[in-house]
Structure formats: C-alpha cells, structure tokens
N, C-alpha and C positions, 0 to 999 in steps of 0.2 A: 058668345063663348063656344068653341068647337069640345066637341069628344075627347077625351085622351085617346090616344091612337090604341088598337089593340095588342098585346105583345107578338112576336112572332110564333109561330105554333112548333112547338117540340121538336127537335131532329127526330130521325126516325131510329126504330130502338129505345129510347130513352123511357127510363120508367120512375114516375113520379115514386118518391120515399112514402114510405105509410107513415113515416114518423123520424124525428130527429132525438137525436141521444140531450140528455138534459145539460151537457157539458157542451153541447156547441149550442144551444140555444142560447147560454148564457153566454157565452163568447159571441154570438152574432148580434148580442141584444147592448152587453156590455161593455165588451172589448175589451177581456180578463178573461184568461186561460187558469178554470178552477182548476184543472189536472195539472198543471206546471209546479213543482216541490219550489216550497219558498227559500227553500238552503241554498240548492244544487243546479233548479232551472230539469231536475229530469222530468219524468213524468209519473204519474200517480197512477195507481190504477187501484179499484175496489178488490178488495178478499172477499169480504162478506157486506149482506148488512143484517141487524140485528132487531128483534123485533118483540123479543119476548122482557117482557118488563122487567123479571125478576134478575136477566144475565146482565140489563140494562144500569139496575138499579147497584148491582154487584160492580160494575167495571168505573160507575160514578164515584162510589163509595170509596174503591181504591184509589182514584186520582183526586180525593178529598174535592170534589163538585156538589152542587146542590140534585137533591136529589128531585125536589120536587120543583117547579116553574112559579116565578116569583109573579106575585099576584098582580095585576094590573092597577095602575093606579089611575084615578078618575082621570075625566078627558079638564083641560083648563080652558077657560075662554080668553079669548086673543082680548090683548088690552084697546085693540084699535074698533072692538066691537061695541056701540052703543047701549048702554043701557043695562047694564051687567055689570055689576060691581062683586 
C-alpha cells in the first residue's frame, strides 16, 4: 500500500482563511444554499441576531410559538435489538 501522494504546496500569495462563514460550510457540507429566499431564489442576509431572552420571548409570543422547548422524550430501543422488551 503506497502513501497518498502529498497535495501540491500553495501558489505564492495565497493566504489560508482563519475561518469560513457558517453559510458555506453548510453549503459545502450539504449542497443547500441557506442564504437563497425560498419565494424569490434572492438572497438573505442577517439584520440582527437576538440574544436577550425576554426580546426573544416577546417576538414568540407575538407569532403565537412556544415559548418554552418541548421536553425530550425518552430514547426507544430498536425492535431488532435482543432481549428488550
């Protein structure tokens, strides 16, 4: 079994990113463009984001949502697993 070969080394100038935006990770990962509007095909972009509970809990209340996160329900055991009824 040989080595994988090593990639070729960087053109020159090129400068590795510190970091990728969470909207092309999910697009390189998924191949769905979260920024694309599902009406129109434009693009999205953020205003804000929100962080304080009580603006949080305010803006749910208006679009009649739960305000609180629906409780977990136990994990089931798979019918193909022995011995567990």
């Amino acid at each position: 079994m040989q080595p994988t070969p090593r990639p070729p080394p960087p053109r020159p100038g090129y400068v590795r990113p510190k970091h990728y935006a969470w909207a092309a990770l999910l697009e390189r990962t998924f191949a769905v463009d979260v920024l694309a509007c599902p009406d129109c095909g434009g693009r999205l972009r953020f205003i804000a984001t929100i962080e304080d509970r009580t603006v949080i809990e305010k803006i749910l209340r208006h679009l009649k949502l739960a305000i609180d996160p629906p409780a977990p329900a136990p994990a089931r055991v798979p019918a193909w697993l022995p011995g567990f009824d």
